[in-house]
Structures are given as structure tokens and as C-alpha cells.
C-alpha positions, -999 to 999 in steps of 0.1 A, spaced: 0 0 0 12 38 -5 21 60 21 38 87 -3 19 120 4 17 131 -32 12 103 -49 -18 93 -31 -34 127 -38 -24 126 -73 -45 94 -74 -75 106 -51 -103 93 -72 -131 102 -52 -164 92 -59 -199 93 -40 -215 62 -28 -252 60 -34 -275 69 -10 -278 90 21 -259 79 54 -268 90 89 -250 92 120 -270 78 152 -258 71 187 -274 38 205 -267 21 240 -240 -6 239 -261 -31 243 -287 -23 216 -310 -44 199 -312 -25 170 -268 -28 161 -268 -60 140 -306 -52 123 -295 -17 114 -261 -32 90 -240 -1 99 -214 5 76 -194 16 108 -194 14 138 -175 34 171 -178 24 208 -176 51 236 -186 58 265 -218 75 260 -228 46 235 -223 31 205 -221 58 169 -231 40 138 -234 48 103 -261 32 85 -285 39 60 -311 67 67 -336 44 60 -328 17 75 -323 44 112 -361 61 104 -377 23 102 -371 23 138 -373 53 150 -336 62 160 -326 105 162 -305 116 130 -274 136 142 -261 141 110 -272 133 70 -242 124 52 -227 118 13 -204 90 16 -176 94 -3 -154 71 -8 -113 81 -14 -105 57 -44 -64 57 -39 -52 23 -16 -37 43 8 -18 26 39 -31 30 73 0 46 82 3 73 56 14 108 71 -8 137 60 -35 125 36 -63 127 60 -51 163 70 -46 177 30 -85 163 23 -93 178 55 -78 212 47 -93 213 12 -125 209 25 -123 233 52 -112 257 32 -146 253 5 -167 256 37 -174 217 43 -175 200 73 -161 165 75 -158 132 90 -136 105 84 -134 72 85 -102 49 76 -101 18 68 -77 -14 59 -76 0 20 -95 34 17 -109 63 33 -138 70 38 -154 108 37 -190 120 55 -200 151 45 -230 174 47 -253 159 21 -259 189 6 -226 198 1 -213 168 -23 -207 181 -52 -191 208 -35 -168 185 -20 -166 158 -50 -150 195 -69 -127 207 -38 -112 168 -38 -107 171 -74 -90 204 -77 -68 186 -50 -60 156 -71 -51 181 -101 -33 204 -81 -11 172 -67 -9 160 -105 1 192 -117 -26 206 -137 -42 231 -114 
């Protein structure tokens, strides 16, 4: 897997998963984990965050805290890459997007507002160009 900064940027390829993803917060011991098929998945102290499906949260009942694009970071980057996660962080802050991220064993994995997609499918691109050379 790559951990050179610039190479993984110049092959980003972001792209947006279907659907809309929500954040919701259950008890640890919560019927509704496993039924829910969270995509992730964070234990702490106040409970148990997943990320599921908004549909699949609204079916029973749970409170949104956040509607989310899922995009996904197409570049195999290695978990212990230095600054990717901060230069996608940075682009986005600067368009105005708020962000969440989630790593995993081959890709990362971006929640944003999901009103703000596009905007952020376009700030992660002019990264990628701007790492290739062309912007």
C-alpha cells in the first residue's frame, strides 16, 4: 500500500457512494446494532455511533445527528500514511465543508453534509489536479 503524500493525492479518485448515510448514537447493548447493517461502527462511553442507512435508522425510530454523502477516497492508501487525511481535511475546510472520516484497511472514507457533495466531490478534485500538476 502507499504512504507517499503526493502520490496518493495525485490518485485521489473520489467518488460518492449512493444513498444518504446518517449518524446515530445507541446504547452498547442495543438491539437494533446488528438489524441496522452499519457500515461503521464506534464504541464510547456515552454509547455506540453507527453509520447506517437513513432508512434503515427512520424504520425504527432512532434520532438523525447528521445526513451524510459518503464518499469514498478511491487511492489504496496505507493505514499509516502521514498527512492524507489532513490535506482532504484542509481542502474541504477551506470550501466551507464540514467532514468526518473514516479509515479503513484499503480506503478512506469521507462523510460530508449531504448537501454539500458536489461541492466537496469538486474541492477533492482540484486537490488531485493540483497534486498531478494541472491546477
Amino acid at each position: 500500500m502507499n504512504a507517499d503524500l503526493r502520490s496518493l493525492l495525485r490518485a485521489l479518485q473520489p467518488r460518492h457512494n449512493p444513498g444518504v448515510m446518517v449518524f446515530v448514537s445507541v446504547p452498547p447493548r442495543s438491539p437494533h446494532i446488528a438489524a441496522l447493517e452499519p457500515i461503521a461502527t464506534f464504541r464510547e462511553d456515552e454509547g455506540v455511533t453507527l453509520i447506517v442507512e437513513e432508512a434503515h435508522a427512520r424504520s425504527v425510530g432512532l434520532p438523525v445527528l447528521m445526513r451524510a454523502a459518503w464518499l469514498t477516497l478511491g487511492v489504496d492508501s496505507a493505514l499509516d500514511a502521514v498527512g492524507l487525511t489532513a490535506a482532504v481535511a484542509t481542502a474541504l475546510a477551506d470550501a466551507g465543508i464540514a467532514c468526518n472520516v473514516v479509515a479503513a484497511a484499503h480506503q478512506d472514507h469521507l462523510f460530508v453534509p449531504i448537501e454539500r457533495a458536489d461541492a466537496a466531490l469538486a474541492a477533492l478534485r482540484r486537490l488531485q489536479a493540483r497534486a498531478a500538476g494541472d491546477g
